[in-house]
Backbone as a printed PyTorch tensor [residue, N CA C, xyz], in Angstrom:
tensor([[[ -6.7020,  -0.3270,  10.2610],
         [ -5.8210,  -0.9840,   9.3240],
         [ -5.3100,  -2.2970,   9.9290]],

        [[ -5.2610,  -3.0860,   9.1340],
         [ -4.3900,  -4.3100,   9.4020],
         [ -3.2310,  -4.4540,   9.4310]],

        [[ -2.7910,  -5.3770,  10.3420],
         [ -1.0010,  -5.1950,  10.6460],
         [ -0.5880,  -6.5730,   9.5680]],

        [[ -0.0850,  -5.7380,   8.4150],
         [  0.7330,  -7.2210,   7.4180],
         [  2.3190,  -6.8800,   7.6420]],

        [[  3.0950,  -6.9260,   8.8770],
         [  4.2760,  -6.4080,   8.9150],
         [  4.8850,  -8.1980,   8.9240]],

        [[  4.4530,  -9.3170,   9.1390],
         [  4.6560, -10.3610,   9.0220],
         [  4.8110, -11.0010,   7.4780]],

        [[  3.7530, -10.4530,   6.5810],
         [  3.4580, -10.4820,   5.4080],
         [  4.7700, -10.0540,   4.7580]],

        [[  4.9400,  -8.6690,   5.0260],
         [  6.2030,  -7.3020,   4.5060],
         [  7.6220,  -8.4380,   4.7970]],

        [[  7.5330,  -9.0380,   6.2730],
         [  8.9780,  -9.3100,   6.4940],
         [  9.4160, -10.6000,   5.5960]],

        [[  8.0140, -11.7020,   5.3310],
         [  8.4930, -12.9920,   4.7450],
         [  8.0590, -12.4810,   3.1180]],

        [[  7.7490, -11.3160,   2.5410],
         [  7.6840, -11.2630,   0.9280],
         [  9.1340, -10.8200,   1.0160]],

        [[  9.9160, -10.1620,   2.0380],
         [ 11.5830,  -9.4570,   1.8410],
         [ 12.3280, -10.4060,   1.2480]],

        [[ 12.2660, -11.7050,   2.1120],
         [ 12.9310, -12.9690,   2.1760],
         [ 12.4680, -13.7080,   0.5090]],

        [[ 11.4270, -13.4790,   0.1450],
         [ 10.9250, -14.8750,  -0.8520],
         [ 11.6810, -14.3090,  -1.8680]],

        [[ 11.6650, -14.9270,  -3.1780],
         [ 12.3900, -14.8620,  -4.5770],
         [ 11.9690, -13.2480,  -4.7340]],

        [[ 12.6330, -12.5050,  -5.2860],
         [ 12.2550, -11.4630,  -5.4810],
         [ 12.1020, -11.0390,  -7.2230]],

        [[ 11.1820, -10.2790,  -7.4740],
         [ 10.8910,  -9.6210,  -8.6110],
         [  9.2080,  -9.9670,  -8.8400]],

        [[  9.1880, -10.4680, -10.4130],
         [  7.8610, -10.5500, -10.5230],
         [  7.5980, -11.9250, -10.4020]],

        [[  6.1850, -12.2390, -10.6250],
         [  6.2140, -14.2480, -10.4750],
         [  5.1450, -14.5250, -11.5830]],

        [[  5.5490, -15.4500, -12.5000],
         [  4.1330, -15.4550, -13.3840],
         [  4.0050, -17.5290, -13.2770]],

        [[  2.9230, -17.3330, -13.6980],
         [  2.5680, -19.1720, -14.3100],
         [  2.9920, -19.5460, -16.2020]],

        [[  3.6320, -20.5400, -15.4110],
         [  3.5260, -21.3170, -16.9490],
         [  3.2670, -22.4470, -17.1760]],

        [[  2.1590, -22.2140, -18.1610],
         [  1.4720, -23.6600, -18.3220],
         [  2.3020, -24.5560, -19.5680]],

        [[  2.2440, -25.7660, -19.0240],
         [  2.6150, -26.7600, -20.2360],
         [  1.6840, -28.1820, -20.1680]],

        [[  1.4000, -28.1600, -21.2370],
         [  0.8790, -29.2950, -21.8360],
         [  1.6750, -30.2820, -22.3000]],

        [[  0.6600, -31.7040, -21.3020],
         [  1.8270, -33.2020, -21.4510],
         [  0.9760, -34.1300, -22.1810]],

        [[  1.3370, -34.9600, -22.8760],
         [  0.1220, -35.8610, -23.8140],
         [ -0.3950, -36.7030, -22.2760]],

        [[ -1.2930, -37.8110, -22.2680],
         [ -2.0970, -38.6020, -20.9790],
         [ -2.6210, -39.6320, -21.4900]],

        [[ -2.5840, -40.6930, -21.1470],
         [ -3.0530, -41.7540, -21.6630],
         [ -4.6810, -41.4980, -21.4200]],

        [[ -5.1530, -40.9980, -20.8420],
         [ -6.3910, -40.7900, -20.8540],
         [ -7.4880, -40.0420, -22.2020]],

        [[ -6.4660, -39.4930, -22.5830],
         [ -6.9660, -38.8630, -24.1380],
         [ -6.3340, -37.3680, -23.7910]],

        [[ -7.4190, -36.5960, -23.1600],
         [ -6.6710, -35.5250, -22.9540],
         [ -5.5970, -34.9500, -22.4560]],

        [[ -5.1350, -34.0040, -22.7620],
         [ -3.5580, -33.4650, -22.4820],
         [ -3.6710, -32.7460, -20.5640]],

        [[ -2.5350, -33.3340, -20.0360],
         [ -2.3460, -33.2590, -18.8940],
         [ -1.9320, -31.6880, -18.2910]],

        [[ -2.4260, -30.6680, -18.4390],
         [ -1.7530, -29.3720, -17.4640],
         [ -1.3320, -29.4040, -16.5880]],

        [[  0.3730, -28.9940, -17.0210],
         [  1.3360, -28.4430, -15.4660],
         [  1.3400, -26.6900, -15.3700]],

        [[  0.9010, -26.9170, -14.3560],
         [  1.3190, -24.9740, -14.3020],
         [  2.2110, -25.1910, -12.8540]],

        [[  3.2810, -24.1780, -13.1840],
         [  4.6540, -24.0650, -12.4790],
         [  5.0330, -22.1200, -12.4770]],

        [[  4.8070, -21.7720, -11.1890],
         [  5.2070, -20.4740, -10.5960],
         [  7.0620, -20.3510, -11.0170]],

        [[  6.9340, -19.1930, -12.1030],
         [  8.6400, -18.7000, -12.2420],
         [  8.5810, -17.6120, -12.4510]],

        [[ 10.0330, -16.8010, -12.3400],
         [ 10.0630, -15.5470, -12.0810],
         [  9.6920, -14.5820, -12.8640]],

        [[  9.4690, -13.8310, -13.8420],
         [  9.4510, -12.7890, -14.5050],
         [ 10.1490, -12.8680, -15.7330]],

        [[ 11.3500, -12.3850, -15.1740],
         [ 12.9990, -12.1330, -15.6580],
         [ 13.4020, -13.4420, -15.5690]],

        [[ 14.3790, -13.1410, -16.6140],
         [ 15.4350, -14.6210, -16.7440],
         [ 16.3390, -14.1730, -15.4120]],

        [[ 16.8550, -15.7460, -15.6930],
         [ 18.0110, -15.5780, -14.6330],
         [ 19.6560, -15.5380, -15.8510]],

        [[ 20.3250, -14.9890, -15.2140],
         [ 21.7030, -14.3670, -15.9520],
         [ 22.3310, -15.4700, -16.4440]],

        [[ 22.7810, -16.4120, -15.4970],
         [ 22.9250, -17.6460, -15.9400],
         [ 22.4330, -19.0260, -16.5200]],

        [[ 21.1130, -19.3340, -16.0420],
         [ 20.0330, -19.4600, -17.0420],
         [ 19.8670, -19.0710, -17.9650]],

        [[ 19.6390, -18.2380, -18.3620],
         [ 19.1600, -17.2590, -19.8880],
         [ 17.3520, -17.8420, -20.0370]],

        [[ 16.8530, -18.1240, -18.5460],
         [ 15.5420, -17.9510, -18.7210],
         [ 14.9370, -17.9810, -17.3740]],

        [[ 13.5420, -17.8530, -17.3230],
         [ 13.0000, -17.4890, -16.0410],
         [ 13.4660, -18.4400, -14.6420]],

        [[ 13.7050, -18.4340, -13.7900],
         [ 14.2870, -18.9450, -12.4080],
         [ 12.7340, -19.3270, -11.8460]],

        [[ 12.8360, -21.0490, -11.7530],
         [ 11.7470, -21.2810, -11.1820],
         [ 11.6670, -21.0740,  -9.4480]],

        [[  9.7820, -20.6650,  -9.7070],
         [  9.9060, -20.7460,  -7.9110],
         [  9.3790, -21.6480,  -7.2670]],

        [[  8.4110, -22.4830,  -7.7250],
         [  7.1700, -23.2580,  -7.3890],
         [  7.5930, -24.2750,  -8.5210]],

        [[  8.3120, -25.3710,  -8.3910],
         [  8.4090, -26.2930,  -9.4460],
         [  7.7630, -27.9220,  -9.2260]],

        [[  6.9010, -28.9480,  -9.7680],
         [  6.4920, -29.7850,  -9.8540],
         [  7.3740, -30.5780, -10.2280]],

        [[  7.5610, -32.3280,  -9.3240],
         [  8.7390, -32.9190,  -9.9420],
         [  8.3680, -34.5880,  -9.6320]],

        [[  8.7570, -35.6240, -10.2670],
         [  8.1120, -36.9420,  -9.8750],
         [  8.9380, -37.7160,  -9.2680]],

        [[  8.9740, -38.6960,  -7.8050],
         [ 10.6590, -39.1960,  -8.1450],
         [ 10.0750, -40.4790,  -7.3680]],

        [[ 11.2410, -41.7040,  -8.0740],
         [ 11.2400, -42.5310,  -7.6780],
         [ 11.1000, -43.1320,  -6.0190]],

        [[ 10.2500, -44.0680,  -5.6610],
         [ 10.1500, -44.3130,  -4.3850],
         [ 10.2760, -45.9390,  -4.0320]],

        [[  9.5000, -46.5570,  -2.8440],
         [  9.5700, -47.8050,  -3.0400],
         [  8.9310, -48.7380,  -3.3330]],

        [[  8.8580, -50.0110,  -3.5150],
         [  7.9440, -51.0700,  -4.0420],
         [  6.0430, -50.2900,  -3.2440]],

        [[  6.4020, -50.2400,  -2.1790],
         [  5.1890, -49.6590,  -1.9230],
         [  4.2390, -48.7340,  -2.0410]],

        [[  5.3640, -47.6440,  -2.5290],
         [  4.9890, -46.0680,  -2.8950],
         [  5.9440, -46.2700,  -4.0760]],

        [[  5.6350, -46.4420,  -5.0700],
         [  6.4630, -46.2930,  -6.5860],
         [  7.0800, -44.9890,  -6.7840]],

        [[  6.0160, -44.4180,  -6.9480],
         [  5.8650, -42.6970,  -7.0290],
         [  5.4500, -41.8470,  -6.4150]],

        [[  6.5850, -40.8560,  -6.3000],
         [  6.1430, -39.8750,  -5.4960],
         [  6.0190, -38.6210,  -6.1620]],

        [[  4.9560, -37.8340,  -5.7170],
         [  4.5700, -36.0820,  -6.5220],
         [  5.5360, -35.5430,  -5.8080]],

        [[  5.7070, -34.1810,  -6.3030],
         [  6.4230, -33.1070,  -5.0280],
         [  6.5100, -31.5260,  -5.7920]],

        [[  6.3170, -30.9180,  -4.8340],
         [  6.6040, -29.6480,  -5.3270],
         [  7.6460, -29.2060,  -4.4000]],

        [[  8.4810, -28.3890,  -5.5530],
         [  9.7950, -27.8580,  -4.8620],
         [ 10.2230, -26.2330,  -4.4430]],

        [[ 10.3440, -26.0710,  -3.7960],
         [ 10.4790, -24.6240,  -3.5760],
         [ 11.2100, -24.1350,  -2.0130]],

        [[ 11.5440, -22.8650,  -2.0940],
         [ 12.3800, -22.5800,  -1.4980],
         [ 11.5360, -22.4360,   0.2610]],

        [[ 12.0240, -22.5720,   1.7680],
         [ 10.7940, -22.8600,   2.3340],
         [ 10.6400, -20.6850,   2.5960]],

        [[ 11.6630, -20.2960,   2.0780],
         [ 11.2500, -18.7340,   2.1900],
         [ 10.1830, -18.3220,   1.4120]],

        [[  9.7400, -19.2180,   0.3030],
         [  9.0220, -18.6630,  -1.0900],
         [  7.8210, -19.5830,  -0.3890]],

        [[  7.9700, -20.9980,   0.2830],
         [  6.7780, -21.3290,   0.6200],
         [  5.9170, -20.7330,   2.2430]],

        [[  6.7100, -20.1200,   2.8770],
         [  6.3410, -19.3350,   3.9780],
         [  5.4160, -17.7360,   3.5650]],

        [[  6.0070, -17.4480,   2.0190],
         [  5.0710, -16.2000,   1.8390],
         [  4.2780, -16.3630,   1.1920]],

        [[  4.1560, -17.8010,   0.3890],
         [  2.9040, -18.0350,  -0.4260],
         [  1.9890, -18.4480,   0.8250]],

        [[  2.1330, -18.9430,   1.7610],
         [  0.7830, -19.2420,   2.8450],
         [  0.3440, -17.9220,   3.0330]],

        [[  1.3790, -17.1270,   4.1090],
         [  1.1790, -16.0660,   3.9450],
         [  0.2410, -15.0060,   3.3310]],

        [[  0.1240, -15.3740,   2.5730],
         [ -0.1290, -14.4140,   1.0820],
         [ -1.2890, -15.1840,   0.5130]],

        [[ -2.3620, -15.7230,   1.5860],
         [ -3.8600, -16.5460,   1.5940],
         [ -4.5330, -15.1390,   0.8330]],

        [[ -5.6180, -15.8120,   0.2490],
         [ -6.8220, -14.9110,   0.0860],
         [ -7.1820, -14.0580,   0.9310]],

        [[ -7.3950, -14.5970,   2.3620],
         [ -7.9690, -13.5820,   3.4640],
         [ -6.6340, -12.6670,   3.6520]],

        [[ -5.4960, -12.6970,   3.7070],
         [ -4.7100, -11.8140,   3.7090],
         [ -4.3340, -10.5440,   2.1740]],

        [[ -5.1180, -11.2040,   1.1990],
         [ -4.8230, -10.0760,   0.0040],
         [ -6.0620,  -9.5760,   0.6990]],

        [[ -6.9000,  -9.9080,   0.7850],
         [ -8.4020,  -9.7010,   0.6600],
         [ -8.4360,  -8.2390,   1.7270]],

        [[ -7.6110,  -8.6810,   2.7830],
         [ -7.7610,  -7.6020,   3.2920],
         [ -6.5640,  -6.5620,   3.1810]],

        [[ -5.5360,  -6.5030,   2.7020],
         [ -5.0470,  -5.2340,   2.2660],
         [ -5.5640,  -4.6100,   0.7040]],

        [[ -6.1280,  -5.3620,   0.5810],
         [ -7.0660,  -4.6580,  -0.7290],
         [ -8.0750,  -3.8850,  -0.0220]],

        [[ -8.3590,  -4.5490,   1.1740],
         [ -9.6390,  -3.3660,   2.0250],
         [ -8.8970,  -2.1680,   2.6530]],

        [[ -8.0260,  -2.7200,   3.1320],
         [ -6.8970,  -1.5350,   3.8130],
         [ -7.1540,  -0.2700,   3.0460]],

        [[ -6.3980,  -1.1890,   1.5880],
         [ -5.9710,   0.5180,   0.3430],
         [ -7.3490,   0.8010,   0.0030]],

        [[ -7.9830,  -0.1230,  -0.0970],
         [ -9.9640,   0.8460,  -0.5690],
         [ -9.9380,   1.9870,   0.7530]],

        [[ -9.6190,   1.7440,   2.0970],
         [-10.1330,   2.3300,   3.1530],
         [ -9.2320,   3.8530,   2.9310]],

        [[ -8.1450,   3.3470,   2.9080],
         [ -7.1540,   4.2090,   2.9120],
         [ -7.3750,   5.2540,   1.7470]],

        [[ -7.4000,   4.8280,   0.2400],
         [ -7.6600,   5.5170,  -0.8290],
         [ -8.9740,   6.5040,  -0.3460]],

        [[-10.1860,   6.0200,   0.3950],
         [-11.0230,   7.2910,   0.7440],
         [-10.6250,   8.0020,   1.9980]],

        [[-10.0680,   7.7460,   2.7080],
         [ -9.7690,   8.5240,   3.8730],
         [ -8.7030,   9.8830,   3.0780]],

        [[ -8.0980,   9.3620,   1.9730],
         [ -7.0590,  10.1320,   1.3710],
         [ -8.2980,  11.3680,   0.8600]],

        [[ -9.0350,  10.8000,  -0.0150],
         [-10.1900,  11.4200,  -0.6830],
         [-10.5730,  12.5020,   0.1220]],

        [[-11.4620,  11.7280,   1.6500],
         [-11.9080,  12.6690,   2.5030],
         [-11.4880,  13.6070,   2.9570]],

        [[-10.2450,  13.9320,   3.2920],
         [ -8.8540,  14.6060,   3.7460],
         [ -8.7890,  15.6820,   2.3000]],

        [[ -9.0380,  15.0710,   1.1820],
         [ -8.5070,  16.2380,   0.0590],
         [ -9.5270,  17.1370,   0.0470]],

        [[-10.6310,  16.2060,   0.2400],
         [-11.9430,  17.3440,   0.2950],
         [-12.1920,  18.4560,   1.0960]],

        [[-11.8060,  17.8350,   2.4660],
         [-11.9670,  18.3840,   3.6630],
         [-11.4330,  19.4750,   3.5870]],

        [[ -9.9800,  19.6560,   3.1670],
         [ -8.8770,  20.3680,   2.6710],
         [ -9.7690,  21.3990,   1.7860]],

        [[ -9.9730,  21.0540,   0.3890],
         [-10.6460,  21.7430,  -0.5050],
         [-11.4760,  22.6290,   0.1030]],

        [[-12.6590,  22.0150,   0.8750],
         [-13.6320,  22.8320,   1.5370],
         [-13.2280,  24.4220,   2.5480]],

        [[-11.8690,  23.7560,   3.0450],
         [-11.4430,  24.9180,   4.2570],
         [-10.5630,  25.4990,   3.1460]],

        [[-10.2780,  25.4700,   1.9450],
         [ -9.3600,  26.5630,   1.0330],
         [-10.5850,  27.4230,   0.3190]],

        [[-11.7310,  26.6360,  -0.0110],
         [-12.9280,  27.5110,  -0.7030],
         [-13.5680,  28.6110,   0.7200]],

        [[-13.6960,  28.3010,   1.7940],
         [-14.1860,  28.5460,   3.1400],
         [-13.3070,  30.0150,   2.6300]],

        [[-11.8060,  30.1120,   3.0010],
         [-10.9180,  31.0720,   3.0760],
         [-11.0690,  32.1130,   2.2480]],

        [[-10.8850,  31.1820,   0.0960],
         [-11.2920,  31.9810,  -0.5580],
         [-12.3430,  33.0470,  -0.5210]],

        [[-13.9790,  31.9440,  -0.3090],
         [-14.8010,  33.1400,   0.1600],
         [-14.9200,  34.0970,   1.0540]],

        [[-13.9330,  33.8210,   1.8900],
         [-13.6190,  35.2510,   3.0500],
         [-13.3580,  36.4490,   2.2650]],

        [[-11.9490,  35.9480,   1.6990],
         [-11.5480,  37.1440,   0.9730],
         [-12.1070,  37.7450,  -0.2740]],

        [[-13.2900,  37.3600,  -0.4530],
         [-13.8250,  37.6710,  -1.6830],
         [-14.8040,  38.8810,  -1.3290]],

        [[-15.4360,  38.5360,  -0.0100],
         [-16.0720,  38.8010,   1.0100],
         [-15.4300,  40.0590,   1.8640]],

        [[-14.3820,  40.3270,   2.1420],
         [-13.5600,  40.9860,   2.6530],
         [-13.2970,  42.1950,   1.3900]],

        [[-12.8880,  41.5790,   0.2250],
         [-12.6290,  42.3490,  -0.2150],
         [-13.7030,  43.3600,  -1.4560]],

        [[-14.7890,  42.8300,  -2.0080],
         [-15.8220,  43.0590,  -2.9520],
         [-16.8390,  42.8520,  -2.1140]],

        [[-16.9120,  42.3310,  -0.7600],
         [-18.3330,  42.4750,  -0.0230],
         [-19.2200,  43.0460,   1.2480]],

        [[-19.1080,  42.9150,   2.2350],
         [-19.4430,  43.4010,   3.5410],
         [-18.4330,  43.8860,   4.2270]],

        [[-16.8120,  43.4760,   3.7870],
         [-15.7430,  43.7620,   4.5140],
         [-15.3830,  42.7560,   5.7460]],

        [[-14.2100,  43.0430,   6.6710],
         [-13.4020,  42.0110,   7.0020],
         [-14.7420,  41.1040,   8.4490]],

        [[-15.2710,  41.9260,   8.7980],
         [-16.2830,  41.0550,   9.9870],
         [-17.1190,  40.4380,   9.6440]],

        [[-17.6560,  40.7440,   7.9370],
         [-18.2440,  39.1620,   7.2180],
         [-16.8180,  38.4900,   7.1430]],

        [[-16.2080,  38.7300,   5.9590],
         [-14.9490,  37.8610,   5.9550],
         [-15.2000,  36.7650,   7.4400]],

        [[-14.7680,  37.6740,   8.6940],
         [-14.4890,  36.3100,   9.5700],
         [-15.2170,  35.3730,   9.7420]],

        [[-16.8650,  36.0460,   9.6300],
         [-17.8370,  35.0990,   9.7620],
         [-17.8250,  33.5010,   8.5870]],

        [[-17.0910,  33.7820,   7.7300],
         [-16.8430,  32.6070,   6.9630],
         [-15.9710,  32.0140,   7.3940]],

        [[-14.5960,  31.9650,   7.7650],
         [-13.7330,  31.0400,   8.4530],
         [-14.5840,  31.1150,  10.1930]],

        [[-15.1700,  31.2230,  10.6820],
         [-16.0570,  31.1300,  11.8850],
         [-16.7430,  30.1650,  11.7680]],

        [[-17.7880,  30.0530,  10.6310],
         [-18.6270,  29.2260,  10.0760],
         [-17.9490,  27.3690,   9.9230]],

        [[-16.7890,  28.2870,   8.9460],
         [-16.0140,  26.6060,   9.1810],
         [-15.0560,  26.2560,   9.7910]],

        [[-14.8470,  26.6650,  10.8370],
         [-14.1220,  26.2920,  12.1370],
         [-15.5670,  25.3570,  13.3110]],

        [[-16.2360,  26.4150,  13.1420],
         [-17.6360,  25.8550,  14.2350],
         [-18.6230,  24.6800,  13.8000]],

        [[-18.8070,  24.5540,  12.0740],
         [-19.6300,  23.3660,  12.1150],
         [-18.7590,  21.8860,  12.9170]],

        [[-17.5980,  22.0890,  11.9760],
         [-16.7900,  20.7170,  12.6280],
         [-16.3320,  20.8280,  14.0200]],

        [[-16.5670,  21.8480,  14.6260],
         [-15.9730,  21.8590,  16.0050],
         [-14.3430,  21.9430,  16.2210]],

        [[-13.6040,  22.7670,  15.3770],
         [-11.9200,  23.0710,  15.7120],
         [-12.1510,  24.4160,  15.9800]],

        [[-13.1360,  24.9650,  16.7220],
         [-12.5350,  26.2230,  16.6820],
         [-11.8560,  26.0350,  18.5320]],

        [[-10.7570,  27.5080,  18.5570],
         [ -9.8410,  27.3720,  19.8810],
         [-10.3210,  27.2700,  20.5060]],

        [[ -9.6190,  27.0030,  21.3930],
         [-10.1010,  26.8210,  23.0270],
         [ -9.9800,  27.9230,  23.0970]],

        [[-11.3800,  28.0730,  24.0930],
         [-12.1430,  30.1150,  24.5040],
         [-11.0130,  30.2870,  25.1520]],

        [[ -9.7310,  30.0280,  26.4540],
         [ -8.7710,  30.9160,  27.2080],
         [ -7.8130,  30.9270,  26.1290]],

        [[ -7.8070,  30.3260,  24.7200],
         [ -6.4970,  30.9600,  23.9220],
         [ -6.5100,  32.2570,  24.0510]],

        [[ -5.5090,  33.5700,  24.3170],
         [ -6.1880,  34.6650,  24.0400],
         [ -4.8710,  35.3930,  22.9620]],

        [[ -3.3760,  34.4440,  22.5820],
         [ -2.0590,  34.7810,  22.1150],
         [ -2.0190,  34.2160,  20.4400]],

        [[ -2.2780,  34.5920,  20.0030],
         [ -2.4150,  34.0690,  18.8880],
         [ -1.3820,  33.3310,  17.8860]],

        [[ -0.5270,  34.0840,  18.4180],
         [  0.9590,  33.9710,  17.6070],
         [  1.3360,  32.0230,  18.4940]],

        [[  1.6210,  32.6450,  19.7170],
         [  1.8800,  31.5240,  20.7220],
         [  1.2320,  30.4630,  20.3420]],

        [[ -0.3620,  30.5420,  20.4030],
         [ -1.2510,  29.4700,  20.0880],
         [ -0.6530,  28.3230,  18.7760]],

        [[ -0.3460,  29.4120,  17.8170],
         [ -0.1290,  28.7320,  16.6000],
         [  1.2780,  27.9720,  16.4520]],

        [[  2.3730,  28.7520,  17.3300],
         [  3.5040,  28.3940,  17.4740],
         [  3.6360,  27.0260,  18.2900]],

        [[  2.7000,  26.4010,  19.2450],
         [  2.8790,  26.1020,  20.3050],
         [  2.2650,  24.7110,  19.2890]],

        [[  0.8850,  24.9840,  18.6650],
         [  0.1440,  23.8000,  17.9020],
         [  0.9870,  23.2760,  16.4800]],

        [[  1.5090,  24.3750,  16.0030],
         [  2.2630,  23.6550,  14.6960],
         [  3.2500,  22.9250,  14.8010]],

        [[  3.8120,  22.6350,  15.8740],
         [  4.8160,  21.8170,  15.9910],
         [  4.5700,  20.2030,  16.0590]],

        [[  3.3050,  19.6650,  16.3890],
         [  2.6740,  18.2550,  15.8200],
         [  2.5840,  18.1480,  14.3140]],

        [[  2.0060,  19.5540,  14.0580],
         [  1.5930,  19.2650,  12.3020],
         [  3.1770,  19.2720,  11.7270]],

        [[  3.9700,  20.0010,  12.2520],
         [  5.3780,  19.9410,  11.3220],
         [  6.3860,  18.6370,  11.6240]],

        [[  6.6710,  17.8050,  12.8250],
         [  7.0430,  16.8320,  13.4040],
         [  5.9520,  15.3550,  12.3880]],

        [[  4.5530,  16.1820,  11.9240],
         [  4.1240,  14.2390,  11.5440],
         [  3.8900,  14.9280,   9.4230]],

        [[  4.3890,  16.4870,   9.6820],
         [  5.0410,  16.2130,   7.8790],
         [  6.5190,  15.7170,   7.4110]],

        [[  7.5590,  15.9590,   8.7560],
         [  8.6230,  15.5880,   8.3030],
         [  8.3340,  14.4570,   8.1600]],

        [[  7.9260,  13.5560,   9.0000],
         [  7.6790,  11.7450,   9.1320],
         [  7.2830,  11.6030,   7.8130]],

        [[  6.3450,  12.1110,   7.1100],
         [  5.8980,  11.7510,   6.3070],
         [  6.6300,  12.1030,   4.4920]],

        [[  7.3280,  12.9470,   4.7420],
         [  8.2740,  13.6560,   3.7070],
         [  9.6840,  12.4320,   3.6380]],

        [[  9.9540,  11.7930,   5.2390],
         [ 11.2660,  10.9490,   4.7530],
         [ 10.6600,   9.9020,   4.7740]],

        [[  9.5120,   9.1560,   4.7350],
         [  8.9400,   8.3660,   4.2500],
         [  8.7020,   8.3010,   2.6520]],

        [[  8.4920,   9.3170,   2.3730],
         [  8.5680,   9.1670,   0.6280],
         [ 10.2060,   9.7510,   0.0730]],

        [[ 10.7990,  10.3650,   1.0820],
         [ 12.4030,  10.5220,   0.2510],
         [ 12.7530,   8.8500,  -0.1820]],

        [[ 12.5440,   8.2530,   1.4860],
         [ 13.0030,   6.9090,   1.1680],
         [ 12.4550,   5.9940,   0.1540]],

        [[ 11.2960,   6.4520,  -0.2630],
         [ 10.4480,   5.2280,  -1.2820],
         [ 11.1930,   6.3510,  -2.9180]],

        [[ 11.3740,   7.1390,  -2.8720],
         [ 11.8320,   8.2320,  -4.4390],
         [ 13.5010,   7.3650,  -4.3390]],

        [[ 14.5060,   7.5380,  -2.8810],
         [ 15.6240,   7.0290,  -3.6370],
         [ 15.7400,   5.5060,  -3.5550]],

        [[ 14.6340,   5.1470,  -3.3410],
         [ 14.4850,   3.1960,  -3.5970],
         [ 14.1570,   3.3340,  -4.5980]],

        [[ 13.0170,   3.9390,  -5.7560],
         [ 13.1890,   3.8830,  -6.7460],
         [ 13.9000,   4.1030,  -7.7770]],

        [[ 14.7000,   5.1070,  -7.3070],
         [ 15.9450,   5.8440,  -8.4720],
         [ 17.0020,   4.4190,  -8.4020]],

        [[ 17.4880,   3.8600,  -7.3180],
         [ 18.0320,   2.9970,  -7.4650],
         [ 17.8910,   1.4320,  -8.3500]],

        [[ 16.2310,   1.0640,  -8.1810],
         [ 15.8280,   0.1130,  -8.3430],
         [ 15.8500,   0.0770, -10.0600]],

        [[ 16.5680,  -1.1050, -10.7270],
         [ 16.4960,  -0.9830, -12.6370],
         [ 15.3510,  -1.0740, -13.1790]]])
């Protein structure tokens, strides 16, 4: 995965909400009509009573030498996350979440496979050869992938007591990781 924690810290800072374009059309002495497109927010602003620009285009007087000057205006927090926020940087957290979205996949499967593995034990155990087929199916899928124990485990209880404490230490992590994203949303209008 890619580290966008630089990305995360300067989108905190920029205008916040949504950002859309709006185009306007200017007449041109050239014949055709001149397009401005100008980045603004979503939502109006309260006092405004309309969208809060972020990215605004503006012309201003200069000197005999330079008459006119272009400019775009913006905040330098909003222009630090639009660099930021290059192609090669969407480009690749769009690869991130593709990567991520199948690793999720692989993991559900994987999952799936060792709950069907189990099921057929007990199906096996119970309507078939009895419990020493049974094991031979969770045997089977412990040994293709290679998790089965280490041969001096010989405590079983211990073993499990001793190993579940990684798996329960990286579900809490992962449980107040989404408390915190459920009461950011309950809060958020």
């Amino acid at each position: 995965m890619t580290d966008h924690s630089n990305l995360k810290d300067l989108a905190e800072v920029a205008t916040q909400g949504g950002w859309q374009v709006i185009e306007t059309e200017l007449p041109c002495r050239l014949g055709r009509p001149h397009v401005e497109r100008r980045i603004f927010t979503t939502k109006d602003h309260p006092q405004l009573k309309a969208p809060w620009p972020v990215v605004n285009g503006s012309v201003a007087l200069g000197t005999d030498e330079s008459p006119v000057h272009h400019m775009v205006s913006m905040t330098a927090e909003d222009a630090a996350f639009i660099a930021a926020a290059n192609p090669a940087a969407v480009l690749a957290l769009i690869a991130d979440n593709e990567h991520a979205r199948m690793r999720i996949k692989e993991l559900d499967l994987l999952f799936g496979r060792y709950l069907l593995g189990m099921r057929a034990s007990v199906i096996e155990w119970q309507h078939g050869e009895g419990a020493d087929a049974a094991m031979q199916w969770i045997w089977n899928g412990l040994a293709g992938p290679g998790e089965l124990p280490p041969e001096d485990e010989i405590e079983a209880q211990a073993y499990f007591d001793r190993e579940i404490s990684a798996v329960e230490a990286g579900m809490e992590e992962v449980a107040v990781f989404f408390d915190v994203r459920r009461a950011a949303k309950q809060v958020a209008p």
